[in-house]
C-alpha positions in Angstrom: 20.5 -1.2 -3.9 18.0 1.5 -4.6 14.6 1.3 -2.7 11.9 0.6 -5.3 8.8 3.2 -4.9 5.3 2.2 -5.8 2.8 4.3 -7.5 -0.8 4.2 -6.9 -2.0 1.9 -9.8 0.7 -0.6 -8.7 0.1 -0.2 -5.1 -3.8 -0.9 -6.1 -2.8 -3.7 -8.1 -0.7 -5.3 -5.6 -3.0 -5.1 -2.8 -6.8 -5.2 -4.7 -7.9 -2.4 -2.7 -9.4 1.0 -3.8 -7.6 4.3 -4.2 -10.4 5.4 -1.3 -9.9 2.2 1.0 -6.0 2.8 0.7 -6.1 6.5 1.7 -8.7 6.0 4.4 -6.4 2.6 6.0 -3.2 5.6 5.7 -5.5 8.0 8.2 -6.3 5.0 10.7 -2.8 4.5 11.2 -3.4 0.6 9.2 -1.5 1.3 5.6 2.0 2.5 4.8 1.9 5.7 4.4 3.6 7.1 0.8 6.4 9.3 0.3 6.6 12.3 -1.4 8.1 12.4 -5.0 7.5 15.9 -6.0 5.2 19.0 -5.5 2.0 16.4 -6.5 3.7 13.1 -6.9 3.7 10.3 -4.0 4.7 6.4 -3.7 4.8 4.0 -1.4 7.9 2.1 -0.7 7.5 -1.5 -2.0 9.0 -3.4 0.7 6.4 -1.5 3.4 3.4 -2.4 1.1 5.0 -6.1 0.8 5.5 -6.4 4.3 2.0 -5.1 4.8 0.6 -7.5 3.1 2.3 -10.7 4.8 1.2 -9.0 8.1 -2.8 -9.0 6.8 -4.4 -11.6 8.3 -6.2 -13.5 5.7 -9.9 -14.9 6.0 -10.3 -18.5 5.5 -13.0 -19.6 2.8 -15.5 -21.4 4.1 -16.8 -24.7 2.6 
């Protein structure tokens, strides 16, 4: 089976984060980075972006 690659809007979607927060988290070494597609194209891999977001820790709401 065939790795399925993200685009941004999904990867945005899938995560609720900002083109800007996503790109910065890739520089810090805290985000998948993306693959290249083409001369201007990228994706991310979905399996990384899933397994990155399992791995989040997640903030309890307070009551």
């Amino acid at each position: 089976m065939t790795e399925q690659i993200w685009r941004l809007p999904r990867v945005i979607a899938a995560t609720g984060m900002r083109r800007s927060w996503i790109y910065k988290a890739i520089s810090d070494g805290h985000f998948p980075a993306p693959v290249k597609l083409g001369d201007r194209a990228v994706g991310w891999k979905r399996t990384e972006v899933e397994a990155w977001l399992q791995e989040r820790p997640r903030k309890k709401l307070q009551k």
